[in-house]
N, C-alpha and C positions, 0 to 999 in steps of 0.2 A: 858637431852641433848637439848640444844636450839638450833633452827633453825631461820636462819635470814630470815626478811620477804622478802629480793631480791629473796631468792631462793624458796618461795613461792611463789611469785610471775612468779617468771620466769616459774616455774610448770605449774601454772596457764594458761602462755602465751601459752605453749606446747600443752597443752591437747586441751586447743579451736583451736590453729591451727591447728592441726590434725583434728577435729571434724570439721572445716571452710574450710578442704583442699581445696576443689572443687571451692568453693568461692574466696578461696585467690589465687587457680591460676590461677582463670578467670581473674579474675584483675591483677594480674601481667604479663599475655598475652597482656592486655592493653597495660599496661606499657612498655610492652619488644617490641610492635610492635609500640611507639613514638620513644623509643632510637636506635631499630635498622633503620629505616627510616633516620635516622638522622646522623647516624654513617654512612651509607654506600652512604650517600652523601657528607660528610662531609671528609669520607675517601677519595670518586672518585677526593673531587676539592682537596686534599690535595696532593694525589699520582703525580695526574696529574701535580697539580703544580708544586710540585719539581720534576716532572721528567721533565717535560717542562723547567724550570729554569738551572737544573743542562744540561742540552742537548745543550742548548743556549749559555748556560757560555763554553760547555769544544768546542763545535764549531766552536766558536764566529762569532754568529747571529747576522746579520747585526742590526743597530737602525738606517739604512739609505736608500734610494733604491733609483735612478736615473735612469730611461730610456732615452733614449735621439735615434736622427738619424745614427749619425756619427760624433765622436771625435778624436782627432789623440792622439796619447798616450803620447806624451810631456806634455797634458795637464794635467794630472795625479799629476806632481809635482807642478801644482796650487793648484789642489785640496787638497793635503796633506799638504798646506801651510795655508789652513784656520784655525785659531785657535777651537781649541775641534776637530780634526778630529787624531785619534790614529791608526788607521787602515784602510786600503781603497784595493783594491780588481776592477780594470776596468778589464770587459769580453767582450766575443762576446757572445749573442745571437742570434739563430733562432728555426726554425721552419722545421718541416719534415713531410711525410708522409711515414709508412713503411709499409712494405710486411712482416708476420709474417708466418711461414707456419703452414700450418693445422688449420688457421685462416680466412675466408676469408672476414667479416667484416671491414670496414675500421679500420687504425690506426693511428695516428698523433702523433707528438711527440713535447717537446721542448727543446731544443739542448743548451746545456752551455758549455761555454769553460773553459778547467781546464787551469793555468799555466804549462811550462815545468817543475816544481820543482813539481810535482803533487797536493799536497793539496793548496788551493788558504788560503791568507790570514783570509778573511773574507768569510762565508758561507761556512766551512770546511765538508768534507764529511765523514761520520761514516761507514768503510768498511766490510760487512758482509762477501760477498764470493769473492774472488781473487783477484786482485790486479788494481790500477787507470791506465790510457792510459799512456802512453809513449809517449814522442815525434818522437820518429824514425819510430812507428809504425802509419801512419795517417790515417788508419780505425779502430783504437780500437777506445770501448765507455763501459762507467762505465751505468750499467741500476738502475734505481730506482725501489727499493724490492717491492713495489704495484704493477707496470705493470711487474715485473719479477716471483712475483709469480701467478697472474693470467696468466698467458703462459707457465710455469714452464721452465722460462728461467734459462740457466747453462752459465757460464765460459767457451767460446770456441764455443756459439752457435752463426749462421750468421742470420742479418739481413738485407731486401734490403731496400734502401732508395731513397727517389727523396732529397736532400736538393738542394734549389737556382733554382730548374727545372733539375739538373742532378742525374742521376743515382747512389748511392754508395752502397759498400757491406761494413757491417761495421760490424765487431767481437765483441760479449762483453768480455772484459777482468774481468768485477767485477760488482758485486752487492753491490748499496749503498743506506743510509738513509740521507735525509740532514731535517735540522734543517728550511728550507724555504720552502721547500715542503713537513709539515707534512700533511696539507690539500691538495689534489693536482685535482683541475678544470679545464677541456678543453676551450678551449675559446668558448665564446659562448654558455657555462652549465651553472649549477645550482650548481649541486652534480656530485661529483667524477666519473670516469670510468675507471676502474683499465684495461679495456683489449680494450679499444677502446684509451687511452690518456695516455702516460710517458714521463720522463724526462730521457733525456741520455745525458752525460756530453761525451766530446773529450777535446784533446788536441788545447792548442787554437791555434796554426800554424795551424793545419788541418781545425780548420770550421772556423779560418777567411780567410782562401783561400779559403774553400765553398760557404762563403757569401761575398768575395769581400770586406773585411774587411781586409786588410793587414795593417798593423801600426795603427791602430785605433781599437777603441771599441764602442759598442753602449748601452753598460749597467755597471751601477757601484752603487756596494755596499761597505758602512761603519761604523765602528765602532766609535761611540763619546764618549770622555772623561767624565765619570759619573760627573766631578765638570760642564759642561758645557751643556749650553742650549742648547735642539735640536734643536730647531725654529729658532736660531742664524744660525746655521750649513745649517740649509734646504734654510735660506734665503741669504745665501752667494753661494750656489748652484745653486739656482736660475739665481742669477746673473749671474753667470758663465758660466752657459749652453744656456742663453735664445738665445744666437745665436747658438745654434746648435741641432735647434728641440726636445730640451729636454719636455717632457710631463710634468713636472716639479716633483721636490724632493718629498718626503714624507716620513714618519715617520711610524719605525715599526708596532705602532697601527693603522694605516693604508695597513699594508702589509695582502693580503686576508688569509694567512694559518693562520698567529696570530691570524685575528682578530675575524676568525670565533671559532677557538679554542677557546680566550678568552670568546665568547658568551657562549660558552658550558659550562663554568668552573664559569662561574658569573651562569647559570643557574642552576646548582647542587647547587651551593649558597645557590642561593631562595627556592629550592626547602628541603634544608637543616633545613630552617626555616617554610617554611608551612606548611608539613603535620606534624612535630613533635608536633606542637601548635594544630590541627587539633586532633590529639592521645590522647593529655596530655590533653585535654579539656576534651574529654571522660574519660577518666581517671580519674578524679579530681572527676566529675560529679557520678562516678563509688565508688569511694572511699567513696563520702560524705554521699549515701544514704546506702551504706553498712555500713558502722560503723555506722551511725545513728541509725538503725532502728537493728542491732547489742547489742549496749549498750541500747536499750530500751529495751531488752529484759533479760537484767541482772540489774535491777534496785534491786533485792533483794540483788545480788550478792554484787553490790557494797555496799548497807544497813551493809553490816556485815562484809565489807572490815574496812568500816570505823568505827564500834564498837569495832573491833580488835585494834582499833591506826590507821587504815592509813591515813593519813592527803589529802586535795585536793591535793599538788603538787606531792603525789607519786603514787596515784592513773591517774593523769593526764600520769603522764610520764609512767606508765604500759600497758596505749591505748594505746601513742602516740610511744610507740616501735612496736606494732602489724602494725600499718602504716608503719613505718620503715621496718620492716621487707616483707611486703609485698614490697615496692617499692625498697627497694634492690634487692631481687627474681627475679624482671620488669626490674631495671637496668642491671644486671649481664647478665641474656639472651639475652637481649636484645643487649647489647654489644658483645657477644659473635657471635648475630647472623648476629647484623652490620657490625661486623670485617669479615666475614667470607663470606656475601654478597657484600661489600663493594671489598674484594679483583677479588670475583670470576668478577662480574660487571667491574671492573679496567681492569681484563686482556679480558672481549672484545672490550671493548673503545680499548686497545693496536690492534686488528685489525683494526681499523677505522683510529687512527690515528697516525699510521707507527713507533713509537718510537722504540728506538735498543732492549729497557729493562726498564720493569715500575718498579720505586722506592717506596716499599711501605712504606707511611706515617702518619701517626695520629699524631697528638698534645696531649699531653698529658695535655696540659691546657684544650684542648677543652674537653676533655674524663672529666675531673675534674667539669669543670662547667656544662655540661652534667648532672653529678651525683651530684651536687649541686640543679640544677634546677627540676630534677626528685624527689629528697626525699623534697625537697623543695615545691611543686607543689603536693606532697603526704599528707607530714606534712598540710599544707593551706587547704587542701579537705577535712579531718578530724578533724583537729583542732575546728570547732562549736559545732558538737556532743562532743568531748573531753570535751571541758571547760563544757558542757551544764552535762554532768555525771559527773565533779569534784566537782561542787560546791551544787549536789544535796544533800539536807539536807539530814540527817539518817532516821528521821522520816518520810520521804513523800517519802523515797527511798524503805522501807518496805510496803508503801502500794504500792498495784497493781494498774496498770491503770485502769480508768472509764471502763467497761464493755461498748459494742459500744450500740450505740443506733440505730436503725433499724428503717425504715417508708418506705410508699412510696416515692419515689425519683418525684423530676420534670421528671429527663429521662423517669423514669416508665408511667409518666401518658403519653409522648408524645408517648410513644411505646405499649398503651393501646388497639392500633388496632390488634401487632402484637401477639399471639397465643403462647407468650411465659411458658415455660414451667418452675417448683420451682427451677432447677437447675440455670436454666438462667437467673430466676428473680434475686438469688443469685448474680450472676456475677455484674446485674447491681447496684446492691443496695452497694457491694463492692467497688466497684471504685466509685460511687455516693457519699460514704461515705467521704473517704479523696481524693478528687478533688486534690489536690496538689501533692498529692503522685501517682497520676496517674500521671498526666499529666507530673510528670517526672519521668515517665516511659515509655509512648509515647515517649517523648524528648528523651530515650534513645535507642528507637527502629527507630527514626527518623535518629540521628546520624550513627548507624549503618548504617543505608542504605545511606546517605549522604556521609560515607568515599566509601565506594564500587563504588557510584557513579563518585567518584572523579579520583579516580584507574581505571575507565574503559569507559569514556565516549571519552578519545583518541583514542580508535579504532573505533569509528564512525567518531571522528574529523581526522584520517588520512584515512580513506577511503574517506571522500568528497574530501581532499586534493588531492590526486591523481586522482580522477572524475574530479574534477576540474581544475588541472592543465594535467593532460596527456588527458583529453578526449573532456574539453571545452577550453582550453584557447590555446593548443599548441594540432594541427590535423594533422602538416607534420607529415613524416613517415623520414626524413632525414633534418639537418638544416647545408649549408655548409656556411666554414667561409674561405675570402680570404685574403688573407696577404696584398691587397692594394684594394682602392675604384676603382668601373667601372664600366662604363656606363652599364646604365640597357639595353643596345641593344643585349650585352654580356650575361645578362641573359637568352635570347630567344634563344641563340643558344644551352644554357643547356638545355633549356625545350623539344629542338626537336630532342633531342638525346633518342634513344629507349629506352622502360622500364621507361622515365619520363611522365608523367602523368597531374602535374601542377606544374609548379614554379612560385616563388613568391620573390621577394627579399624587402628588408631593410637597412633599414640604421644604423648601431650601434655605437659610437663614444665616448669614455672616457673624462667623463668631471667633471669639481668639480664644484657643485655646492654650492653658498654659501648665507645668507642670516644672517645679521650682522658679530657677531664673531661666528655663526654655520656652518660648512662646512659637505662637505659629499662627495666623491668619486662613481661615479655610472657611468654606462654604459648609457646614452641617445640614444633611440631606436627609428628612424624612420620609419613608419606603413606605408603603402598605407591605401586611405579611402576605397577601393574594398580590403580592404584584405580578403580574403578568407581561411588560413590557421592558423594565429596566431590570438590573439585577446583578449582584454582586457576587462576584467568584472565590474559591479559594486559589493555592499554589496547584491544584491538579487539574483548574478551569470548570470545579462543580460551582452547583447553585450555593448560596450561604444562606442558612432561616435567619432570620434578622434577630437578634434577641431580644426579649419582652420588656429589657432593661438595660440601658447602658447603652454604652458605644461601640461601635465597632469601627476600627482605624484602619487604615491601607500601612501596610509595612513599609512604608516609605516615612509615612507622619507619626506611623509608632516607633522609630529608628533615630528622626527628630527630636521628638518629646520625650526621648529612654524611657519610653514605658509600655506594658504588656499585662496578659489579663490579669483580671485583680489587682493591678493597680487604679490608682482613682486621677483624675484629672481636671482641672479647673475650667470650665466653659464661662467665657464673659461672651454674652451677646450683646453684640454690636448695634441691635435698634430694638424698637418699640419701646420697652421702659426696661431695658438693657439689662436684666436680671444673672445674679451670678449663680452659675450650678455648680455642684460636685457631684461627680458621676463615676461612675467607675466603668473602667475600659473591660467590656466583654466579651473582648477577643478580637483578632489581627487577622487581617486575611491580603489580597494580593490583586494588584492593579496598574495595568503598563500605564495609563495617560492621568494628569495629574494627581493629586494627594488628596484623595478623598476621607470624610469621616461620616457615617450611618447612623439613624436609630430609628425602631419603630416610630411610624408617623402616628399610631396615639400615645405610645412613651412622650415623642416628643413634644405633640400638645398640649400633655398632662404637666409638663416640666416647664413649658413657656405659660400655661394659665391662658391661652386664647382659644381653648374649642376647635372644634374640630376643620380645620382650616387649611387650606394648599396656596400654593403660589407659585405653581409652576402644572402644567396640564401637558401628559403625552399622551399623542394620539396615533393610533393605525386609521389610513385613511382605503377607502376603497379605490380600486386603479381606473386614472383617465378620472376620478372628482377631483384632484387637487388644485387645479386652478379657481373654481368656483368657491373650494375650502376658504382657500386664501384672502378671497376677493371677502368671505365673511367673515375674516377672520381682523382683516386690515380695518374692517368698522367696528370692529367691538373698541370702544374707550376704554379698556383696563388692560388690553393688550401691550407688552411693554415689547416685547421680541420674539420673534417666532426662528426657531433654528432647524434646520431638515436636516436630517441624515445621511442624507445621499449626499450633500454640499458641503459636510465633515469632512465625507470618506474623500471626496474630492479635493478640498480645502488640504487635507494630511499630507495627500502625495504630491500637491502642486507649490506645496511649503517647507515642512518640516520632514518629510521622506525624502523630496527632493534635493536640499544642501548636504541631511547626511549622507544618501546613498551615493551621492555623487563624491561626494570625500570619500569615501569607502571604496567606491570603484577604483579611485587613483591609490590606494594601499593594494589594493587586489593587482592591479596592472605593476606596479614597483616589486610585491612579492611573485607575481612571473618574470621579472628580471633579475630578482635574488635567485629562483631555482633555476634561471637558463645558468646564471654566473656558478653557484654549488655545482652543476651537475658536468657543466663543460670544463672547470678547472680537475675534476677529481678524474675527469676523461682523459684528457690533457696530460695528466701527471702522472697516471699510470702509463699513457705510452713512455712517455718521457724516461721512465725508469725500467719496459720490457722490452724496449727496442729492437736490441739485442735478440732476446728471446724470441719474438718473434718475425724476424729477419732471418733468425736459424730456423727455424719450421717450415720459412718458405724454402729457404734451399733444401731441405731434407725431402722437398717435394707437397709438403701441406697448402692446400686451395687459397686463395686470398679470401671465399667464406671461411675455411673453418677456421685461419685464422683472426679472420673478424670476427666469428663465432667465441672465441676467447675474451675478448676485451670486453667485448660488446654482452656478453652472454653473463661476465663481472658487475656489469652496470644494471644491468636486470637483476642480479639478485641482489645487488644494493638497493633497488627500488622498491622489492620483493619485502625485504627488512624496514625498508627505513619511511613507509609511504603510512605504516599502520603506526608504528612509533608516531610519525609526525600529528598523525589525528588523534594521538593521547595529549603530547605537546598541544597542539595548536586548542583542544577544549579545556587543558589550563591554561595559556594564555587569554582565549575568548573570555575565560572567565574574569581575570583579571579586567580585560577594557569591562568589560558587562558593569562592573563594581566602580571603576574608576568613571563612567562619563554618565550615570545617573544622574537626572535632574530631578526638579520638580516637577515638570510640564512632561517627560516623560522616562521609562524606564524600560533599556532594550533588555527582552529574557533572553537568557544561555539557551539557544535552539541549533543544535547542529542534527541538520538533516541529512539526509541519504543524500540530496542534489547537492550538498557542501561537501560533502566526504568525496564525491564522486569529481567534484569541479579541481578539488584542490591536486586529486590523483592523477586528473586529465593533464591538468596546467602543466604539473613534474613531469607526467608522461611524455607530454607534448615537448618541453624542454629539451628532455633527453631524447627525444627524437633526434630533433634539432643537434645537437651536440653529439651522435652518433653519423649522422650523416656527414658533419665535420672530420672526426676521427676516419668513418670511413674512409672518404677520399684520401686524404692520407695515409693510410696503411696504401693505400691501391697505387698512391704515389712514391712510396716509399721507397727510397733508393740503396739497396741491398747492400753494393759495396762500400761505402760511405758509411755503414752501419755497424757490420761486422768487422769493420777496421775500427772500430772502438775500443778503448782498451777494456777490460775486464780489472 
């Protein structure tokens, strides 16, 4: 009966994997915790996207937005007259504050008018629960599902309202999602407040008689023809409006819900590409010295592989399947567990950011080259051992390796004072021996702890963040915003109203700044130099004096515009009679939550020409007043928004702390499965190769501690070496993500604290426990005879 040598072989592959189980599924834990990182980023920006895309398309999301004072609506039909403009959409906007009950916090609201045909051309609205306003009816309003389900508002429930300085009661007839308000900001915030800030759409008869808006509109959005340039369209806009206070045009990559979303989706990107590279490094690293040190241990094996016929190239190709198969086992879980984190991840972003129903999506190309690059990235890390066992001769493959040679080490003599013991001398004389082969094994007890640290040094970096911005930068207790600038005389009379404490106003003023062909959109904040409530830091968290002249930029929007002090930069202001400045930038300083830009508030008055004037009021309130605050704060008429800072600091962690940290944690939990998989293969592979050795010390009469003491006592000083290494490694790497997932909305600092350094040491520690407790049984089980009939 002849048996063909595939199927010998393949036998062959069987039995050692089985015998390697522990081995090969350490590393294909590796393996599985690169692809799934990778996948369930890769899934989040893909879902995202096409649910994003397909929400825009069935909408139709503006690629246009125009704010302007007041237009009359004849001109409507110029605008539709500009070449590229397909759909156009003029509204009334305002502004409200309302009375929610069994709420007594402030609320503010932003008010859009729907047409009488209900759904508007452009920025169409996706109806969840009951039905859009009527015309007949002039106090219905459609509520936005974020501020509707933080109040568990219904279909039929009353809200009071001040719009324009009067009273109304206003019914919701429907709950909706719009495609312009996935991200939804109060004026005057940072980060979202689902129960302090909504959008409620009316009938536009009814709130342009609220706001004295009859035959005119003050906001319009549009659709452009995909053959036609937008910049064409915006700059024909331009023209059009610039006599009627238009803030000027701009471009949906400018619209704040897009563009902060796009930040998020460009930053699953990167992080798509970092830590997979960061895994598969391990991995590679993992693969190379296992089969190495693997096929050095079957040199006889192969001696009579090839006495039988089997030539190098099928000998090669008989390794280079056990790779294979290992890095399929890595891909396949790994994808299983991407997909499946990937989704769970997708649908809490879907609370953050309000879509009707998340589309889930993967590429099947990307899944493909995924598994190209993984068995690719397997094959590569084995392939040296491989060729280096194919082409070994038959005769130098039968004999055994050199017996080691043993001395005093240099270490030994340097450690001659210290009272070490025959076990320990062991240890050192081991690792002394092949210097190479330790040192990467350090390198892989270093990595270990390097990815841990990478996974968990963001909850240090957003605890400062919030220290830093809710405790030193921003101290009001309330920050109000008014729907027109006034005299700061105005503000004293807030301040001597009971339960206020201190007020402080500012000046805030939307302006594009530009400087060549780099522009930026940014709110310009005038400071008093006595501010005493808000306040601007440098890179080492001090106060900044604001300077008497010029700008001051956040290195985020100085990084933007390439420019730094003494250079100069083009301010166009966006309203009042939209005056151009050049100014020059007076220095750069440093700010985790959006892109701010500074100047003295009488610099900045002296530079607009309107006197001495604020638009924005923070207050410290005295403790146990603020509901009465509020209740006078909701009837003053020029109240546009009122934001609390305790409903920030709350608002940060119930949103944007929450998706990242929660992504982070599943990097942190993946890099404890890279150091159990490092620390139990190099555990593993040492026995593997001392067997012998230490099977002769039992019989020589040595303890099964002090033999454990040997191995085990090895793995401690690799921990010893390679746990401090790893904390250099892992705050270059932090550094890197730090740089790579910067947005606008925020920016994590390089903060590696004593509890990261201490988390990431545990984690390894804890592994290696684990993986010693393994080994031990095994020594304890270790069957003598069976051992020592090994050949040498």
């Amino acid at each position: 009966m002849l048996i063909s040598r595939g199927s010998v072989l393949h036998t062959k592959l069987r039995r050692e994997m089985w015998q390697q189980r522990g081995q090969i599924l350490a590393i294909a834990l590796v393996i599985a915790g690169g692809v799934s990182v990778c996948l369930l980023s890769l899934v989040n920006h893909a879902s995202l996207s096409a649910t994003r895309e397909a929400y825009y398309l069935e909408n139709q999301f503006a690629d246009v937005f125009v704010a302007v004072k007041r237009v009359p609506r004849h001109v409507l039909q110029r605008v539709a007259d500009i070449p590229g403009v397909a759909r156009i959409s003029g509204r009334v906007e305002g502004a409200a504050t309302l009375a929610v009950e069994g709420f007594a916090d402030p609320v503010s609201a932003r008010l859009v008018s729907l047409p009488g045909t209900g759904q508007p051309e452009v920025n169409r609205l996706f109806l969840r629960q009951g039905r859009l306003p009527q015309a007949a009816h002039s106090g219905e309003v459609a509520v936005i599902g974020s501020f509707a389900d933080a109040h568990a508002l219904q279909p039929g429930d009353r809200l009071d309202a001040i719009i324009n300085g009067r009273r109304q009661q206003l019914t919701i007839v429907g709950i909706v999602e719009s495609p312009e308000f996935i991200y939804v900001i109060p004026p005057g915030g940072m980060l979202p407040d689902y129960q302090r800030y909504g959008v409620l759409w009316m009938n536009e008869d009814a709130l342009a008689a609220a706001m004295d808006m009859r035959g005119a509109f003050n906001s319009l959005v549009l659709r452009v023809d995909p053959a036609v340039a937008v910049a064409s369209v915006i700059d024909s806009l331009d023209r059009l409006f610039a006599a009627y206070g238009s803030t000027g045009a701009y471009s949906r990559e400018q619209q704040f819900s897009h563009r902060f979303l796009s930040d998020e989706l460009n930053q699953l990107k990167t992080m798509a590409l970092i830590f997979p590279a960061i895994f598969m490094g391990v991995a590679m690293f993992l693969l190379n010295v296992v089969v190495g040190r693997l096929l050095s241990t079957q040199r006889e094996v192969i001696a009579v592989l090839k006495a039988f016929g089997y030539d190098n190239r099928q000998i090669a190709r008989h390794y280079s399947q056990l790779v294979f198969v290992i890095a399929i086992i890595g891909l396949l879980s790994g994808t299983a567990a991407g997909l499946w984190l990937g989704r769970e991840l997708g649908v809490l972003y879907m609370d953050y950011y309000r879509f009707p129903e998340l589309l889930f999506r993967i590429s099947p190309w990307w899944v493909l080259q995924l598994a190209v690059v993984t068995v690719g990235v397997a094959w590569a890390a084995g392939w040296r051992a491989i060729r280096r066992a194919a082409i070994l001769p038959p005769a130098e493959a039968m004999r055994p390796e050199g017996p080691a040679i043993y001395h005093i080490t240099r270490a030994e003599r340097l450690l001659s004072w210290m009272p070490l013991s025959q076990p320990s001398r062991m240890i050192v004389r081991h690792l002394m021996r092949r210097p190479v082969r330790s040192a990467l094994s350090v390198l892989g007890v270093a990595m270990a702890t390097a990815i841990v640290m990478v996974g968990s040094f963001q909850f240090s970096s957003v605890s400062l963040m919030v220290h830093t911005q809710f405790a030193r930068v921003q101290t009001q207790d309330i920050t109000v915003s008014l729907t027109d600038p006034v005299n700061r005389s105005a503000m004293y009379g807030l301040a001597r109203q009971p339960g206020v404490r201190y007020a402080e106003g500012r000046r805030v003023v939307a302006v594009e700044l530009i400087n060549g062909h780099r522009e930026w959109r940014v709110s310009l904040s005038g400071l008093p130099q006595d501010a005493r409530v808000q306040f601007v830091l440098d890179d080492h968290l001090n106060n900044v004096t604001l300077p008497p002249t010029g700008l001051l930029l956040t290195d985020f929007l100085a990084g933007r515009l390439a420019v730094g002090p003494g250079d100069s930069v083009e301010v166009r202001v966006l309203e009042g009679h939209r005056p151009r400045l050049l100014l020059p930038v007076a220095g750069v300083t440093s700010e985790f939550l959006g892109a701010g830009a500074y100047m003295d508030l009488h610099a900045m008055n002296r530079a607009l020409r309107e006197g001495r004037v604020v638009n924005q009021i923070l207050m410290n309130l005295d403790p146990g007043s603020e509901d009465a605050v509020y209740r006078d704060l909701r009837e003053q008429p020029r109240v546009m928004a009122i934001n609390v800072r305790q409903a920030m600091l709350d608002s940060f962690f119930n949103t944007l702390a929450r998706t990242f940290l929660t992504y982070m944690f599943v990097i942190s939990l993946l890099g404890g499965i890279i150091a159990f998989g490092v620390i139990y293969n190099t555990l593993k592979i040492s026995l593997a190769e001392r067997g012998r050795d230490l099977a002769s010390l039992r019989v020589l009469g040595y303890r099964h501690g002090e033999v454990s003491h040997i191995l085990l006592g090895e793995l401690a000083v690799l921990l010893m070496l390679g746990i401090p290494l790893g904390w250099a490694v892992g705050h270059g790497l932090a550094g890197l993500v730090v740089m790579a997932i910067e947005t606008e909305l925020y920016r994590v600092p390089l903060v590696i604290s004593g509890k990261t350094l201490a988390l990431a040491a545990n984690v390894v520690v804890v592994s290696a426990a684990l993986s010693g407790v393994i080994i031990w049984r095994r020594l304890r089980n270790m069957d003598l005879v069976s051992v020592l009939k090994t050949r040498e």
